[in-house]
C-alpha positions as a Markdown table, in Angstrom:
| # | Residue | x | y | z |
|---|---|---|---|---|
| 1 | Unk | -0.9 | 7.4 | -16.4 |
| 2 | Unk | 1.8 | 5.6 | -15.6 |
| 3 | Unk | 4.1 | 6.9 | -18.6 |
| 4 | Unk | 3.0 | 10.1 | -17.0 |
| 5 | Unk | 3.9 | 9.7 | -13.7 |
| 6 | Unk | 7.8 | 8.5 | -14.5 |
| 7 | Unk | 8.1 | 11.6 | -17.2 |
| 8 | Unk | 6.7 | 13.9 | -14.1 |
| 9 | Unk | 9.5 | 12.0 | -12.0 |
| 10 | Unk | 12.4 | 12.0 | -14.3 |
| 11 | Unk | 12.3 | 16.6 | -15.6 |
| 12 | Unk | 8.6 | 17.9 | -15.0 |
| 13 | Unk | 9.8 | 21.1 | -17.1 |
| 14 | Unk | 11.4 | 19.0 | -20.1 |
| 15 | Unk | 8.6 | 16.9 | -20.5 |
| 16 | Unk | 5.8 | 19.3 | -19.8 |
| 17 | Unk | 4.3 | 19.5 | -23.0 |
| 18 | Unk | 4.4 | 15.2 | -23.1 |
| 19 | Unk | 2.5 | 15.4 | -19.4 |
| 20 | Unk | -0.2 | 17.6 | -20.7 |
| 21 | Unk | -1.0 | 15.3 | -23.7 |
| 22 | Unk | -0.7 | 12.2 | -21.4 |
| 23 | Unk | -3.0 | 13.5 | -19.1 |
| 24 | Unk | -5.6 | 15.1 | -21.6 |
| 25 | Unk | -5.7 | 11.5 | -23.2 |
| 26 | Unk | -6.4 | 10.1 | -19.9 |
| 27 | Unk | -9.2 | 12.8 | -19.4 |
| 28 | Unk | -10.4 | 11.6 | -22.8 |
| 29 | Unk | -10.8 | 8.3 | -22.1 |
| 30 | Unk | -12.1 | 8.4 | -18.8 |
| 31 | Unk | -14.7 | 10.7 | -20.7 |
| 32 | Unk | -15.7 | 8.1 | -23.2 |
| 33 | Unk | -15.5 | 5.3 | -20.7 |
| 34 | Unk | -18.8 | 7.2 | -18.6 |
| 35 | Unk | -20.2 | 8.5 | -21.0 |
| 36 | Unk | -23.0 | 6.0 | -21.6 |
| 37 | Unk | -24.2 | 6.5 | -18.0 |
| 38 | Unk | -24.8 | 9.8 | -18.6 |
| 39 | Unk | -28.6 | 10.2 | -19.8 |
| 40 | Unk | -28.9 | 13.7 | -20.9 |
| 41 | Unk | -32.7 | 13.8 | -21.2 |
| 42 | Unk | -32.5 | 13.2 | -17.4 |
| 43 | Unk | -30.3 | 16.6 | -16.9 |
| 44 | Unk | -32.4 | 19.7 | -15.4 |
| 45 | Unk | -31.6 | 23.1 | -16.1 |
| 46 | Unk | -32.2 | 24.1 | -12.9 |
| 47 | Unk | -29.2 | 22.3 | -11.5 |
| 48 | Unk | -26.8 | 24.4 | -13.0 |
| 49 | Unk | -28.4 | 27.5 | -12.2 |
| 50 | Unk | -28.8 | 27.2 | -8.1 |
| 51 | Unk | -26.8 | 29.2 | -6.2 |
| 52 | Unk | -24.2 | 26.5 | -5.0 |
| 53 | Unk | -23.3 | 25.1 | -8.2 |
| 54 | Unk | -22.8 | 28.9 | -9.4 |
| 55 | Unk | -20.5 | 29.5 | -6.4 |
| 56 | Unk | -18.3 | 26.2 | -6.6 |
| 57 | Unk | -17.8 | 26.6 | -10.4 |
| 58 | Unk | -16.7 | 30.2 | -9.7 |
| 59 | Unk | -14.2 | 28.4 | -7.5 |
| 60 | Unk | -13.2 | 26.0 | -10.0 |
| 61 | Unk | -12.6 | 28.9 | -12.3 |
| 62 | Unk | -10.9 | 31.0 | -9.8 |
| 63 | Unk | -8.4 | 27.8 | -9.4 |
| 64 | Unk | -7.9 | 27.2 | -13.1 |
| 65 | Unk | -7.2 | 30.4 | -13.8 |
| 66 | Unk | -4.4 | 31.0 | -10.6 |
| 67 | Unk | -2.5 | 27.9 | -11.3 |
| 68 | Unk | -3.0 | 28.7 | -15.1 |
| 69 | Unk | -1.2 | 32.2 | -14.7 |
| 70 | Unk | 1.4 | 30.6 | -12.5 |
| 71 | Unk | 2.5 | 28.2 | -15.3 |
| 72 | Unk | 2.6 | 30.4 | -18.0 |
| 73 | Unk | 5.5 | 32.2 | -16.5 |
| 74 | Unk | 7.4 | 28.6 | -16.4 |
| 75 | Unk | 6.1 | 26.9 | -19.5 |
| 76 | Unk | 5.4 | 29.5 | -22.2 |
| 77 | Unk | 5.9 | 27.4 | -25.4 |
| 78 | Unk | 3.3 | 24.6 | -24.1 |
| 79 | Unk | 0.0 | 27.1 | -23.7 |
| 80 | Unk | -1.4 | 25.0 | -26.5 |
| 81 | Unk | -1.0 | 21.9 | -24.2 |
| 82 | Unk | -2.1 | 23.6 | -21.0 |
| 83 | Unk | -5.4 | 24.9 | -22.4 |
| 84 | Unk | -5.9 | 21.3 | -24.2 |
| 85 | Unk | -5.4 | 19.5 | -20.7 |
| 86 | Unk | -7.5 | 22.1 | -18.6 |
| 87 | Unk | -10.6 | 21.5 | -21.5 |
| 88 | Unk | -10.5 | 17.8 | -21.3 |
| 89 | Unk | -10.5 | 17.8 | -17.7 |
| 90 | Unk | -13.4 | 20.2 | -17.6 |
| 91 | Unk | -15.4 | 18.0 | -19.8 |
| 92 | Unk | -14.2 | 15.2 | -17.6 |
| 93 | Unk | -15.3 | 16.6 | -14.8 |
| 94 | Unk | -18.5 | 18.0 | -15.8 |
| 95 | Unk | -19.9 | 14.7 | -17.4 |
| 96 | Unk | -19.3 | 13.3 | -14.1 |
| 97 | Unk | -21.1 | 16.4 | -12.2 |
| 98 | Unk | -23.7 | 15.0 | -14.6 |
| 99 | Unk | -23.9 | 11.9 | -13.7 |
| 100 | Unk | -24.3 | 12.8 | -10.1 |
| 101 | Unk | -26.5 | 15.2 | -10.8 |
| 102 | Unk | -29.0 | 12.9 | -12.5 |
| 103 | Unk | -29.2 | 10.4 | -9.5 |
| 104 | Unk | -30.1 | 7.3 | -11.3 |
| 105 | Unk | -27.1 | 5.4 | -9.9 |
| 106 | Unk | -26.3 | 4.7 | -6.3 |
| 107 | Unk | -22.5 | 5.1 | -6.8 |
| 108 | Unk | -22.6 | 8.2 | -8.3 |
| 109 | Unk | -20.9 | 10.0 | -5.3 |
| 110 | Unk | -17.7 | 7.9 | -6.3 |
| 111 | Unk | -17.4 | 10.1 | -9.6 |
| 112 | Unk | -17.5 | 13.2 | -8.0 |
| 113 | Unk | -15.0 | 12.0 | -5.6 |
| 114 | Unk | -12.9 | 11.3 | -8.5 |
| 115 | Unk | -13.6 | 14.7 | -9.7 |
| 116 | Unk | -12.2 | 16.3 | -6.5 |
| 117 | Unk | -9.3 | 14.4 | -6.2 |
| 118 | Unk | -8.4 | 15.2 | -9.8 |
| 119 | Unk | -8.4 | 18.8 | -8.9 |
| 120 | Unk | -6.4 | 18.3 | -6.1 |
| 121 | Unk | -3.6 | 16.5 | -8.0 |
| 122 | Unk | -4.0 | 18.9 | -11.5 |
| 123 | Unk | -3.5 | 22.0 | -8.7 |
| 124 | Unk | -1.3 | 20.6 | -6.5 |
| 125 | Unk | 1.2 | 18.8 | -9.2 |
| 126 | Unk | 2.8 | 22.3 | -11.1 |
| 127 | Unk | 3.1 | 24.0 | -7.4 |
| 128 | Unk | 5.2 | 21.2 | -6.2 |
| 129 | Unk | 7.6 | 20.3 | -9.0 |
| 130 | Unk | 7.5 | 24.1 | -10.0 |
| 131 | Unk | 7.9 | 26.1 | -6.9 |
| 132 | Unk | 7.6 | 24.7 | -3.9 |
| 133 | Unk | 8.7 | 21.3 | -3.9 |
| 134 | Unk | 8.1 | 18.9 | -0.4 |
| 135 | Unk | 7.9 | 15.4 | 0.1 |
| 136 | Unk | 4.7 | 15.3 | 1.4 |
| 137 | Unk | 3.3 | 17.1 | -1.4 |
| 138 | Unk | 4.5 | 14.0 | -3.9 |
| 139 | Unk | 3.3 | 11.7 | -1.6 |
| 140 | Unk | -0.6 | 13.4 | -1.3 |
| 141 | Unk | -0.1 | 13.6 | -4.5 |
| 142 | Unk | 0.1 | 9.9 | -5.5 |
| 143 | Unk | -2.1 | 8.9 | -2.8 |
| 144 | Unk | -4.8 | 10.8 | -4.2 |
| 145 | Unk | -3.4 | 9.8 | -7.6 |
| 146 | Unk | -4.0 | 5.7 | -7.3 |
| 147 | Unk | -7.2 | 6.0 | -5.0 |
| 148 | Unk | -8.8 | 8.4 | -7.8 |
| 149 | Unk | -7.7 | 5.3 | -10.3 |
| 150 | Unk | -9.0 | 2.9 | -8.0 |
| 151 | Unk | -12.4 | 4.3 | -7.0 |
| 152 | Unk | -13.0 | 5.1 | -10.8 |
| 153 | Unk | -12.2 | 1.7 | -12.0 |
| 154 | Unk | -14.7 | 0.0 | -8.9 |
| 155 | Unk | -17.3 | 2.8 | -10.2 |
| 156 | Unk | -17.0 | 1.0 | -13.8 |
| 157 | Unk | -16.7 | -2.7 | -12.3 |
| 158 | Unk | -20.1 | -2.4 | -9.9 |
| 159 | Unk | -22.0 | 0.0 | -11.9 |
| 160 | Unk | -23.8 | -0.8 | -15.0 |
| 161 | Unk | -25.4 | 1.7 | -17.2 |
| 162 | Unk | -28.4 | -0.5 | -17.9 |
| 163 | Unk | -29.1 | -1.0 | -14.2 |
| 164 | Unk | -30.6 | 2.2 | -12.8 |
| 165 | Unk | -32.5 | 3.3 | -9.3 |
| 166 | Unk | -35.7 | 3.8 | -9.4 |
| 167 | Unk | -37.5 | 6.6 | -6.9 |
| 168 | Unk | -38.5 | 3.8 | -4.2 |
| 169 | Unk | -35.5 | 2.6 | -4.0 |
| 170 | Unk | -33.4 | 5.9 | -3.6 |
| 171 | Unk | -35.6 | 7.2 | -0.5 |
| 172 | Unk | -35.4 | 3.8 | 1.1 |
């Protein structure tokens, strides 16, 4: 991400189409690196169909698809790219919902807090080095860029896949 962040720094609309591959990558492996905590016998139907998971994801969508039309104004020639980044980070994001969601892990919450603040700098990012650009913007920006890195990297350090919470010791 690094190589990301100095080719957002150095002409955002130049190396667009490099940002969206760098950042899909990173989606990637962030996928593969949970992916073996995510027990998908565990997973209930029912959690995706409740009324505030339907109403959040509209949201989501609602987001993806305003900052999506935004940027295909600016960037017309890296579509490709865009739609590439936005499925890897969905994936990313839902395997991590997932994980949450199956509550065998006590710092599960930490991947959803990822989740958010990946959001927040995939929305925020195009808006500030497109249209509106403001200093505080880049700094929430990497703020929320290197605690995202951070709390995802002490996720993979304390948790290990093999080591689940049982039902005693979740209530107690």
């Amino acid at each position: 991400m690094i190589f990301c962040d100095v080719l957002i720094y150095t002409d955002f609309i130049f190396n667009f189409s490099y940002i969206c591959i760098l950042t899909s990558l990173y989606f990637i492996f962030c996928t593969i690196a949970i992916r073996k905590y995510l027990f998908i016998k565990t997973v209930q139907r029912s959690t995706f169909l409740s009324i505030p998971i339907l109403i959040s994801s509209a949201l989501v969508a609602y987001l993806i698809f305003s900052i999506s039309q935004l940027l295909i104004d600016m960037v017309r020639e890296a579509i490709p790219e865009v739609v590439f980044c936005l499925f890897s980070s969905t994936v990313y994001m839902l395997v991590a919902y997932l994980i949450y969601m199956q509550d065998t892990y006590r710092d599960g919450l930490k991947l959803i807090i990822v989740s958010c603040l990946c959001i927040f700098i995939i929305s925020l990012l195009p808006i500030n080095e497109l249209f509106y650009f403001n200093n505080i913007f880049t700094v929430l920006i990497n703020v929320a860029h290197v605690l995202s890195m951070y709390i995802f990297m002490k996720f993979l350090l304390e948790t290990t896949p093999e080591k689940t919470i049982d039902a005693n010791e979740r209530y107690l």
